[in-house]
PASEBA-1860 file (N, C-alpha, C; in nm, 3 decimals):
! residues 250
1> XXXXXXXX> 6.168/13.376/-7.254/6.101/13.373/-7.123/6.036/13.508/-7.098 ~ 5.918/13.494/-7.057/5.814/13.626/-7.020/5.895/13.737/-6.936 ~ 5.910/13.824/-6.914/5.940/13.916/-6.801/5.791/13.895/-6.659 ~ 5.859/13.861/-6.543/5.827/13.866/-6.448/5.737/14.014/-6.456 ~ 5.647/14.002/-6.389/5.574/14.115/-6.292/5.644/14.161/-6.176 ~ 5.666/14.285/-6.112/5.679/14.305/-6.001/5.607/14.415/-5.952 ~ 5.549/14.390/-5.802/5.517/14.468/-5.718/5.607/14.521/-5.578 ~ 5.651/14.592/-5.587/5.791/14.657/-5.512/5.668/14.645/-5.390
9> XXXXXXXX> 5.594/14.733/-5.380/5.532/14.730/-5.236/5.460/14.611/-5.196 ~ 5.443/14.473/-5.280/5.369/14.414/-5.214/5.232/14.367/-5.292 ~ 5.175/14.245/-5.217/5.045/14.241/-5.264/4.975/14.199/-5.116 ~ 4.836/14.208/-5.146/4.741/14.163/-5.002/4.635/14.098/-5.038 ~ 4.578/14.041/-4.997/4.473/13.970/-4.969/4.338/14.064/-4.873 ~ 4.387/14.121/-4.792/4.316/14.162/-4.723/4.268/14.340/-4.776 ~ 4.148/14.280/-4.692/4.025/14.489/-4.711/4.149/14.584/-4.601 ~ 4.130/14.727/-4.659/4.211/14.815/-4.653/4.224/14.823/-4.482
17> XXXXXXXX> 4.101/14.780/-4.449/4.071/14.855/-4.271/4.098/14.683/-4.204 ~ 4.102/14.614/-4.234/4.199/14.455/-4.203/4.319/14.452/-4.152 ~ 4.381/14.364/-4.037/4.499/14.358/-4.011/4.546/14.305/-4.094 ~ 4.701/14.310/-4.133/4.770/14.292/-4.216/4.760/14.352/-4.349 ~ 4.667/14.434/-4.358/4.673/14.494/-4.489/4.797/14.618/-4.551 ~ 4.854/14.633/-4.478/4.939/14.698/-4.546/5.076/14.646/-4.535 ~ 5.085/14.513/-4.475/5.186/14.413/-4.496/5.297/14.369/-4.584 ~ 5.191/14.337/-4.693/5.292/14.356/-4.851/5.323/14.207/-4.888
25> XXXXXXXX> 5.249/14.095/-4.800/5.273/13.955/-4.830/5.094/13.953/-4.818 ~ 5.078/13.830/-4.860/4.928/13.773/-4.801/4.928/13.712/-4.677 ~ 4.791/13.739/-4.641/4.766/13.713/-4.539/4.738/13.552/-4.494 ~ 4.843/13.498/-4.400/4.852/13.340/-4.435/4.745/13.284/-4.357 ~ 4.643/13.360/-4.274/4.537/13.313/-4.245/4.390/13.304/-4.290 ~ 4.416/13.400/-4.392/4.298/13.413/-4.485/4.280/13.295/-4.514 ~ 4.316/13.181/-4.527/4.216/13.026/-4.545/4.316/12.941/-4.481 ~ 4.187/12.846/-4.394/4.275/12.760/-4.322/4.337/12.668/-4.397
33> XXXXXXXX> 4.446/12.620/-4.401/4.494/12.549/-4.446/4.636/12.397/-4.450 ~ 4.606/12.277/-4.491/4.686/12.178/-4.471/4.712/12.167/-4.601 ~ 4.824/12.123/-4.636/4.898/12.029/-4.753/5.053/11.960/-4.703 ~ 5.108/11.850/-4.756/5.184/11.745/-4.733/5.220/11.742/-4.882 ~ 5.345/11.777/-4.889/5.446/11.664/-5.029/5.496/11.596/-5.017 ~ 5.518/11.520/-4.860/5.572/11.370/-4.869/5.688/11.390/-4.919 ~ 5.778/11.507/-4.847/5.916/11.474/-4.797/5.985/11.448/-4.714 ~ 5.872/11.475/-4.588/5.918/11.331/-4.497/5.795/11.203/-4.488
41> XXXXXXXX> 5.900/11.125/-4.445/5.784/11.001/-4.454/5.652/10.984/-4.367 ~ 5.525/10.967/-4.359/5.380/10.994/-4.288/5.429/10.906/-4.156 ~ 5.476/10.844/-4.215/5.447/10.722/-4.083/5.533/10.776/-3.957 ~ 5.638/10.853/-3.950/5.761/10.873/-3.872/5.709/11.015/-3.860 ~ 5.602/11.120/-3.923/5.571/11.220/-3.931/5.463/11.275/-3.841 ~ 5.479/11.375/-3.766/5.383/11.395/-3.635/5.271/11.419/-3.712 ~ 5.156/11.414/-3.647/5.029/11.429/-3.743/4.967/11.333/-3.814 ~ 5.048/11.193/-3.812/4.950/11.109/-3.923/4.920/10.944/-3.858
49> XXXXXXXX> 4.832/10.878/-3.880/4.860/10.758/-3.834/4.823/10.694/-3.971 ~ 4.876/10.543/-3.928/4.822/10.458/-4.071/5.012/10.463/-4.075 ~ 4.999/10.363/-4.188/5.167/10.355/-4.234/5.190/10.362/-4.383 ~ 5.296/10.404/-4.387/5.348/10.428/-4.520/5.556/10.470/-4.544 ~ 5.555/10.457/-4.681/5.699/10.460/-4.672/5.676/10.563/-4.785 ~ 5.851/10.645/-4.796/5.916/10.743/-4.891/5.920/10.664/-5.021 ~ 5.894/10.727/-5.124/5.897/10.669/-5.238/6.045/10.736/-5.280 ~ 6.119/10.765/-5.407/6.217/10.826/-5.448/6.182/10.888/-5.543
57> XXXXXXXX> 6.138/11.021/-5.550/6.108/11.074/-5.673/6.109/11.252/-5.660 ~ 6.115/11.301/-5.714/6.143/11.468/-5.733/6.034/11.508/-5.648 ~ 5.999/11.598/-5.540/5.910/11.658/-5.491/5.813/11.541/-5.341 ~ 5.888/11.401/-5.365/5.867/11.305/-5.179/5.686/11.258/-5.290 ~ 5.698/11.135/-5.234/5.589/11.023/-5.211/5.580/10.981/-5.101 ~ 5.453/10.911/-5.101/5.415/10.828/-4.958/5.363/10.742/-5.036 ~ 5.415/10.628/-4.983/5.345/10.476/-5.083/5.271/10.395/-4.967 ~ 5.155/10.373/-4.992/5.039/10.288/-4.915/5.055/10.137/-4.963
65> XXXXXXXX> 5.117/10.023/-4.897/5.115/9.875/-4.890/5.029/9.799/-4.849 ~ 4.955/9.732/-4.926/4.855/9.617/-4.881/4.920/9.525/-4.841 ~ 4.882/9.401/-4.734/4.953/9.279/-4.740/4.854/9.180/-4.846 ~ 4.928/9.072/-4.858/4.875/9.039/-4.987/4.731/8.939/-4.927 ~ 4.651/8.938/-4.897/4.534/8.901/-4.838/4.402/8.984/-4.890 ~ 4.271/8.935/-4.918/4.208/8.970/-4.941/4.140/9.085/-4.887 ~ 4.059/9.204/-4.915/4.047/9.312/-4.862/4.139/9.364/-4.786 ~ 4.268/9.339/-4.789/4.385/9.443/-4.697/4.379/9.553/-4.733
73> XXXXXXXX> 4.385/9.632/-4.628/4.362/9.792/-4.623/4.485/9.848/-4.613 ~ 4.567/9.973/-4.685/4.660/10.070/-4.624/4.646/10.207/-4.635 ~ 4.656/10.248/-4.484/4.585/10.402/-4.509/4.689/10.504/-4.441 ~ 4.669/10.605/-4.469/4.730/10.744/-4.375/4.606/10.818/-4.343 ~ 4.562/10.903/-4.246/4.493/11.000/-4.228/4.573/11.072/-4.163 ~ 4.540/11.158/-4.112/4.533/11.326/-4.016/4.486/11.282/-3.905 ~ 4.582/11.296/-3.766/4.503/11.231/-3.613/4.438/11.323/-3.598 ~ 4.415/11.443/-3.602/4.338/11.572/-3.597/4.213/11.577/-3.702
81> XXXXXXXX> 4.095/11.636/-3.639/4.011/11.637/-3.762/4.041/11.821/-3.721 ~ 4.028/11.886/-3.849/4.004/12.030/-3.823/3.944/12.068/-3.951 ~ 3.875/12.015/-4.042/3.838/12.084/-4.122/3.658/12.056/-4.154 ~ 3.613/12.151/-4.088/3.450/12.156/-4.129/3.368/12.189/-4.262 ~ 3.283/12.116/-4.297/3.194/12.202/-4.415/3.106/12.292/-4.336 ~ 3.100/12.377/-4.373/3.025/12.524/-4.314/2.932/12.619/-4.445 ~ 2.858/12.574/-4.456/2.742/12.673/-4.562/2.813/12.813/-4.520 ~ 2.824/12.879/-4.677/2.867/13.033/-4.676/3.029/13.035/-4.664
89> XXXXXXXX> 3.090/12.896/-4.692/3.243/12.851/-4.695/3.312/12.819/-4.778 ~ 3.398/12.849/-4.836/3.464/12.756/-4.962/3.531/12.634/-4.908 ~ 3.521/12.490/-4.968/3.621/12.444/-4.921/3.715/12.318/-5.022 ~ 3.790/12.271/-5.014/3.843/12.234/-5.136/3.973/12.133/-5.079 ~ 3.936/12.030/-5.146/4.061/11.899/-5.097/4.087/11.871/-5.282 ~ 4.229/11.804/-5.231/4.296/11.785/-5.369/4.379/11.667/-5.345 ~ 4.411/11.554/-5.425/4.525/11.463/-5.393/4.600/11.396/-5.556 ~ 4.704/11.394/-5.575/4.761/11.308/-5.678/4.813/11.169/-5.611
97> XXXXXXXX> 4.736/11.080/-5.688/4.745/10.947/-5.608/4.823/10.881/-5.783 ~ 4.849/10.713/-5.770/4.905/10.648/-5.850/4.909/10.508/-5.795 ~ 4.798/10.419/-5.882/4.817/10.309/-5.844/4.849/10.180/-5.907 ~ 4.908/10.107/-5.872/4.960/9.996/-5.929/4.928/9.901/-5.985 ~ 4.802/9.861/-5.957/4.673/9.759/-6.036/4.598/9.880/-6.025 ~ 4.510/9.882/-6.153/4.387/9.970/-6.154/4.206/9.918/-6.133 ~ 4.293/9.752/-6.177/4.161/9.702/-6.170/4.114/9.639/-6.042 ~ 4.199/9.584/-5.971/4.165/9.517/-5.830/4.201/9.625/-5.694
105> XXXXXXXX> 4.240/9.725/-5.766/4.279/9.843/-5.621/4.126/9.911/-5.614 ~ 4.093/9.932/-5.524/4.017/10.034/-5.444/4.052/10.145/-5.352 ~ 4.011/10.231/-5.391/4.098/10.398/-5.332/3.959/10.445/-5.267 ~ 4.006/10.545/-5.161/3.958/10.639/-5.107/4.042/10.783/-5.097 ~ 3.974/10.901/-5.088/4.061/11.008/-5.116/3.970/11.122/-5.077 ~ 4.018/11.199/-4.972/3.922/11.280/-4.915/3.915/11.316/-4.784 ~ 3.826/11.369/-4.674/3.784/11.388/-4.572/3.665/11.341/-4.480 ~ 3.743/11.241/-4.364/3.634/11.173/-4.319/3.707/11.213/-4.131
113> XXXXXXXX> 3.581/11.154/-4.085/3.640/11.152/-3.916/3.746/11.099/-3.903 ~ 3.808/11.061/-3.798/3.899/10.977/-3.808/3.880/10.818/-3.785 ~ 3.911/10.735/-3.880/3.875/10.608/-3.902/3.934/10.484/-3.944 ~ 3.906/10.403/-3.863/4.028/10.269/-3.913/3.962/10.211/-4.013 ~ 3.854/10.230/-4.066/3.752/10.137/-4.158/3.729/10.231/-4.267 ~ 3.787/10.276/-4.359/3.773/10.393/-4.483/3.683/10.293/-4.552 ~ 3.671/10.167/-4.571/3.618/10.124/-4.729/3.450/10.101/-4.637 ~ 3.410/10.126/-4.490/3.331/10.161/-4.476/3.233/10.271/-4.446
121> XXXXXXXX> 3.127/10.348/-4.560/3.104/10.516/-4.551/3.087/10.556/-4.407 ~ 3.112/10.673/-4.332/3.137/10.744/-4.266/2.953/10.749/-4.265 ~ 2.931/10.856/-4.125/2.846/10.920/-4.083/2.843/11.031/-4.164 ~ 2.928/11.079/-4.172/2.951/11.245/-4.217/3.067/11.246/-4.305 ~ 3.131/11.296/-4.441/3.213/11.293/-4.466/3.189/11.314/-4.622 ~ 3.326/11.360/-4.726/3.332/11.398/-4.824/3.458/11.291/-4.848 ~ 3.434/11.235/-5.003/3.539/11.169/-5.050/3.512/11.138/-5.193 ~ 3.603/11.066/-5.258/3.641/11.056/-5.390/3.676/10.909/-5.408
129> XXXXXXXX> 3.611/10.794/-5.463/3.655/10.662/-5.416/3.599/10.587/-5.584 ~ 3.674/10.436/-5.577/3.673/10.372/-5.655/3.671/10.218/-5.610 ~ 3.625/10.143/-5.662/3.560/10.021/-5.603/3.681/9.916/-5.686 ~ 3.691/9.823/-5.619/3.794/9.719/-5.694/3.716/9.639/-5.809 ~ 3.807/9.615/-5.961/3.712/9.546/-6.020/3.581/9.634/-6.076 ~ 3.624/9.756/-6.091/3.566/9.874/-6.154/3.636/9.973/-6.158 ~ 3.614/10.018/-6.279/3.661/10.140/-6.321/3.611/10.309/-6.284 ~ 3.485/10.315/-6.225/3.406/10.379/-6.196/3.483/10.500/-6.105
137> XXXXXXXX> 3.487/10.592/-6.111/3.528/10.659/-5.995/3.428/10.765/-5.953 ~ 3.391/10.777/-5.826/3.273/10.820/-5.766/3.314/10.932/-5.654 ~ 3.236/11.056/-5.656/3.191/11.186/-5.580/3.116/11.130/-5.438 ~ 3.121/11.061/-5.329/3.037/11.027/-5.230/3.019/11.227/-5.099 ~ 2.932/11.170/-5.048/2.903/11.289/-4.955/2.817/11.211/-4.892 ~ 2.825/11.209/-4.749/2.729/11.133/-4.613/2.670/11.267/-4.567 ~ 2.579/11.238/-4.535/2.509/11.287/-4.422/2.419/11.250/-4.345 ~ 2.421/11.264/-4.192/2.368/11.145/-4.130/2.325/10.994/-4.148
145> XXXXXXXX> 2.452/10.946/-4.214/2.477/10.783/-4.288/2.404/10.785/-4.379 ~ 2.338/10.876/-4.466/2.287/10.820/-4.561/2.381/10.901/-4.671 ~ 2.448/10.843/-4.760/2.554/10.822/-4.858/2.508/10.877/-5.010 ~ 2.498/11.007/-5.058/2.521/11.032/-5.195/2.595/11.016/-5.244 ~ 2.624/10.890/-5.371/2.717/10.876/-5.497/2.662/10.942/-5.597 ~ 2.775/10.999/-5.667/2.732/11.040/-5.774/2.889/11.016/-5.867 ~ 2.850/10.947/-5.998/2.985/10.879/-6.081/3.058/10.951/-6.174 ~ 3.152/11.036/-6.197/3.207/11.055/-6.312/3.200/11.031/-6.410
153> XXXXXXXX> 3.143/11.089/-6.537/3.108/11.019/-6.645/3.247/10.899/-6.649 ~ 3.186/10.780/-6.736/3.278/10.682/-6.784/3.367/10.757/-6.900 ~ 3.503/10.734/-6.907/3.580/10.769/-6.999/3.623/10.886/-6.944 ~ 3.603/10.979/-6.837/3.638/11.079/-6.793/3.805/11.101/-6.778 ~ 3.859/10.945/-6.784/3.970/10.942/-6.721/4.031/10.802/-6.775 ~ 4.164/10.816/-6.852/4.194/10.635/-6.860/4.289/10.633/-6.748 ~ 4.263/10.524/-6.692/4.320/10.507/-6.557/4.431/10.356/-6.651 ~ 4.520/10.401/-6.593/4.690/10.247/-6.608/4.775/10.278/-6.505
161> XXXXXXXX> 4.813/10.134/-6.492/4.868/10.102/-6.404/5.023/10.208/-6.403 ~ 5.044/10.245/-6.281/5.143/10.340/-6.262/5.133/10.455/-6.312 ~ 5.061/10.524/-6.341/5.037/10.673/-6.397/4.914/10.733/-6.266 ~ 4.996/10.805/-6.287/4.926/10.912/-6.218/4.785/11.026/-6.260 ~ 4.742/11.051/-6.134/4.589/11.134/-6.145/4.607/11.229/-6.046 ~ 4.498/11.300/-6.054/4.467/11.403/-5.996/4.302/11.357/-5.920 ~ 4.282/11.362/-5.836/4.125/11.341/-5.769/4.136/11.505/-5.694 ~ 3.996/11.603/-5.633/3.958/11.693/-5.581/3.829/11.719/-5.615
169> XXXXXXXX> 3.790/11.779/-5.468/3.644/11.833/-5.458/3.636/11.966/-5.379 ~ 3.551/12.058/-5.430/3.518/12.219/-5.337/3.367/12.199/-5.288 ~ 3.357/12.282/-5.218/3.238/12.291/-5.152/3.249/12.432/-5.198 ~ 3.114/12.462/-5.262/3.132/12.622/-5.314/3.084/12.725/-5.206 ~ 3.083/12.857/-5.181/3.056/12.979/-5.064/2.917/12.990/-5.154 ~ 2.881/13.104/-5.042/2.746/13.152/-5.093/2.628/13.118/-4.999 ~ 2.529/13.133/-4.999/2.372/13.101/-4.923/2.353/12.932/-4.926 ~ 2.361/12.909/-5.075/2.332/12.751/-5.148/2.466/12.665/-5.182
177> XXXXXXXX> 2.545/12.622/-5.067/2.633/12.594/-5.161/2.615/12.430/-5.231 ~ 2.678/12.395/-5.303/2.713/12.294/-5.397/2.844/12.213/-5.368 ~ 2.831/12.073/-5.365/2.931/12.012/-5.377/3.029/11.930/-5.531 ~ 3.090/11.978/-5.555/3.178/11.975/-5.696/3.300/11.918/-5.705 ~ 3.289/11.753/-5.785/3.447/11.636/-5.779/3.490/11.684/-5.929 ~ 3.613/11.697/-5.945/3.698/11.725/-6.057/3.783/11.625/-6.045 ~ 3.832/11.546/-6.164/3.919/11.470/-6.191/4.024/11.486/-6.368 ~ 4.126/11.489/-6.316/4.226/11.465/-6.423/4.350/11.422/-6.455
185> XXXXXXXX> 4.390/11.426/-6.550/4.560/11.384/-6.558/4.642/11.467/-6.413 ~ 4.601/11.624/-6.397/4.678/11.722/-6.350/4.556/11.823/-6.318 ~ 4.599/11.837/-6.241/4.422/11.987/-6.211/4.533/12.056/-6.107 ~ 4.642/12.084/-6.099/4.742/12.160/-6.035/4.895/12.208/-6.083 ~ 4.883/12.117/-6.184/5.029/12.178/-6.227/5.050/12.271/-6.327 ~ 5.179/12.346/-6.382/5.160/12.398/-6.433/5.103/12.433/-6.569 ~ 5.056/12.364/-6.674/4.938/12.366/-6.725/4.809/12.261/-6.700 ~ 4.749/12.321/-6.581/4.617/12.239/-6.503/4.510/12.155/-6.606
193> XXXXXXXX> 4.483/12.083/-6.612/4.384/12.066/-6.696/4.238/12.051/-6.685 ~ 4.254/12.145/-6.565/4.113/12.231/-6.521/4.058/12.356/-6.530 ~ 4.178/12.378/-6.683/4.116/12.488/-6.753/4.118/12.616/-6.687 ~ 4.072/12.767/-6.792/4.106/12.846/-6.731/3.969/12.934/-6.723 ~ 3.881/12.838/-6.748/3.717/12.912/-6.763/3.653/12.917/-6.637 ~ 3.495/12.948/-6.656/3.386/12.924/-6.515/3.394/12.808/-6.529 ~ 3.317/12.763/-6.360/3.313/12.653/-6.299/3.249/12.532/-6.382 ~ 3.175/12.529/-6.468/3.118/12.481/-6.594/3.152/12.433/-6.677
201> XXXXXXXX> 3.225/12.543/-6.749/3.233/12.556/-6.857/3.342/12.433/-6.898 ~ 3.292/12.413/-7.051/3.359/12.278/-7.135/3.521/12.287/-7.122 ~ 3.611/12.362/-7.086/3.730/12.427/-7.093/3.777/12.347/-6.961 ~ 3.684/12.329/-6.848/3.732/12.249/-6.707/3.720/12.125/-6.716 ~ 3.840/12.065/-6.623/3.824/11.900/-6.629/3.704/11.852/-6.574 ~ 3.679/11.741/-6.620/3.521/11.649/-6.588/3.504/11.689/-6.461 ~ 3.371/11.729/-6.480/3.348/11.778/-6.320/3.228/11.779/-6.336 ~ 3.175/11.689/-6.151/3.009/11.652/-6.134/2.949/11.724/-6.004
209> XXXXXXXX> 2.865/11.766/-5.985/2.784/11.837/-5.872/2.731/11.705/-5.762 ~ 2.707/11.702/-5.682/2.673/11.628/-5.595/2.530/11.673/-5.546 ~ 2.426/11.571/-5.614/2.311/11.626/-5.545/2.262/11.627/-5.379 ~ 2.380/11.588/-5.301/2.332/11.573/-5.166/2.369/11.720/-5.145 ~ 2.266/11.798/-5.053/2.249/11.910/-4.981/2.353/11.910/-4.857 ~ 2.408/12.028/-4.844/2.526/12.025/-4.723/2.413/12.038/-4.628 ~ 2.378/11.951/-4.520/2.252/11.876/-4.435/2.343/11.934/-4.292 ~ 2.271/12.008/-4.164/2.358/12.015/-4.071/2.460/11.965/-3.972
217> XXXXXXXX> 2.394/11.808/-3.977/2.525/11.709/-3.951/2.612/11.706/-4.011 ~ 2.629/11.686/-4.163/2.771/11.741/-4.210/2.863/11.894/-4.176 ~ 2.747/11.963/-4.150/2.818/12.103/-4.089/2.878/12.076/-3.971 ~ 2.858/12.011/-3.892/2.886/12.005/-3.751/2.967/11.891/-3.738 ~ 2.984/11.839/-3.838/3.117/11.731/-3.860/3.296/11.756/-3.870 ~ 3.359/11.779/-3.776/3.453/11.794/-3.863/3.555/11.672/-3.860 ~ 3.616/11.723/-4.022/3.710/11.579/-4.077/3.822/11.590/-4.070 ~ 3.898/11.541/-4.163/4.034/11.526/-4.154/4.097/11.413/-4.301
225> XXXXXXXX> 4.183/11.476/-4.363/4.222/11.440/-4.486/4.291/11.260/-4.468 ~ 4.258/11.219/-4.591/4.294/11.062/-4.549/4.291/11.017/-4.691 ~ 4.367/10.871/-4.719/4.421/10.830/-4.873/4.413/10.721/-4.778 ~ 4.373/10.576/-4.878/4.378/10.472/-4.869/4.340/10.363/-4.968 ~ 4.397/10.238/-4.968/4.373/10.134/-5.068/4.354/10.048/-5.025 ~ 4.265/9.977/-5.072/4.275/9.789/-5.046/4.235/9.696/-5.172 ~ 4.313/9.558/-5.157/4.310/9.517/-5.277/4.203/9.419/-5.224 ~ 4.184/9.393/-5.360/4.047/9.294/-5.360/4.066/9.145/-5.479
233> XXXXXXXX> 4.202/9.136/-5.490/4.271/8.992/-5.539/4.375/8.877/-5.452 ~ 4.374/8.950/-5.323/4.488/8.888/-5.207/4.621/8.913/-5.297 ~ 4.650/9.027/-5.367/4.774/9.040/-5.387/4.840/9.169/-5.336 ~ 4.945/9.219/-5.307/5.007/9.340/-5.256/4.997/9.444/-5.406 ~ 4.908/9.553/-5.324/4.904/9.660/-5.419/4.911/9.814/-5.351 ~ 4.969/9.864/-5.387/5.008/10.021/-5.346/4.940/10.141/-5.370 ~ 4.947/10.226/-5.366/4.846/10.370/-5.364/5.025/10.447/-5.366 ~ 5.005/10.553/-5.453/5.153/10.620/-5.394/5.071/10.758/-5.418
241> XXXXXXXX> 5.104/10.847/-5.358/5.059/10.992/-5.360/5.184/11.089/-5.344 ~ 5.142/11.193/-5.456/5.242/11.299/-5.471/5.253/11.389/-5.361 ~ 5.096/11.435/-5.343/5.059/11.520/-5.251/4.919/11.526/-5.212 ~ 4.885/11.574/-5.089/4.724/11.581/-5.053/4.744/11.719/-4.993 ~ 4.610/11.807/-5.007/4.551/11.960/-4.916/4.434/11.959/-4.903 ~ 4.416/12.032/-4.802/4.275/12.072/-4.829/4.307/12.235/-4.750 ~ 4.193/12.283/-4.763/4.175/12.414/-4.778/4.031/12.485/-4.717 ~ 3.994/12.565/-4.636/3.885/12.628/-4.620/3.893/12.782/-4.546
249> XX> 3.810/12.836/-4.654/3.776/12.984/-4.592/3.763/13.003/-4.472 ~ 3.780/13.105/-4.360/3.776/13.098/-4.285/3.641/13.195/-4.255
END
């Protein structure tokens, strides 16, 4: 086993003339931030509507239930929207989902207003979705209702039943930013398989740019993180998720 690093005084985040800079922890406001591991259950959990139950497994699930009827929907969101795209912002959602049919489930995964109708696109909104009866998994971005898809190459990903994925998207900082979906086995654990190169480079998991422009209605939108399924065979099918975040510069 490696020998640990240590810094006796500390590390920071923050510029020298910054509060908290001589603290010796980071600064926990330097990016706003939500994440959930679903160790307690969403549904009984302040903050969420939609229903769902505890799965049993190392680190808490939330399992999403269809009833067995055609297009049945099961979702969780965030009753709060607080997270904006803002040009000159980083921003970055992540979820490990796992679903039970691959071929007749349809997922959503991402940040939208708050909404009882996910499998219909938003005004404004960023998400990560897959259509029932396709394999396809797709980068969407609205702005003022009009809907950029853009698809993951095919093969990016073998999707089976009960195994788990990784779905996430950033909104990059800067003057111009870019919208960017990554998908993999793992793009968070401890060996990520989103690589340890530039944003590009062949070394990162499949990852597509979104040609829709962050447009100022999406700036002036803000969302709120949300997972959902519906089946499209009238049979009961599940969504289970490890964990969801999202994240933005402040």
């Amino acid at each position: 086993m490696v020998t640990p690093v240590r810094f006796p005084g500390g590390i920071s985040n923050a510029a020298p003339w910054q509060m908290f800079a001589g603290m010796g922890v980071e600064n926990p406001f330097f990016y706003h931030q939500f994440y959930e591991d679903f160790d307690t259950v969403p549904s009984t959990s302040i903050g969420w509507t939609g229903t769902a139950t505890s799965g049993v497994a190392d680190g808490g699930t939330a399992i999403l239930t269809t009833a067995a009827s055609s297009l049945s929907t099961a979702q969780i969101q965030r009753t709060q929207v607080s997270f904006q795209p803002v040009a000159g912002k980083k921003l970055y959602f992540v979820a490990r989902i796992t679903l039970s049919d691959i071929v007749n489930a349809a997922f959503v995964a991402g940040l939208m207003p708050v909404t009882g109708t996910p499998f219909t696109p938003p005004a404004n909104g960023i998400w990560i979705s897959k259509a029932s009866s396709s394999s396809t998994i797709n980068l969407n971005v609205a702005n003022a209702s009009t809907v950029t898809t853009t698809a993951f190459p095919a093969g990016a990903l073998t999707l089976a039943n009960g195994v788990s994925f990784d779905v996430g998207f950033e909104v990059t900082g800067g003057s111009a930013p870019t919208i960017r979906g990554s998908l993999a086995p793992s793009l968070v654990s401890y060996i990520p398989q989103s690589g340890n190169g530039s944003a590009n480079s062949t070394n990162r998991s499949p990852n597509i740019v979104s040609t829709a422009p962050l447009l100022t209605t999406l700036q002036a939108t803000v969302l709120a993180p949300i997972l959902a399924v519906q089946t499209g065979n009238s049979s009961v099918l599940t969504l289970t998720s490890d964990f969801v975040g999202a994240f933005r510069e402040r």
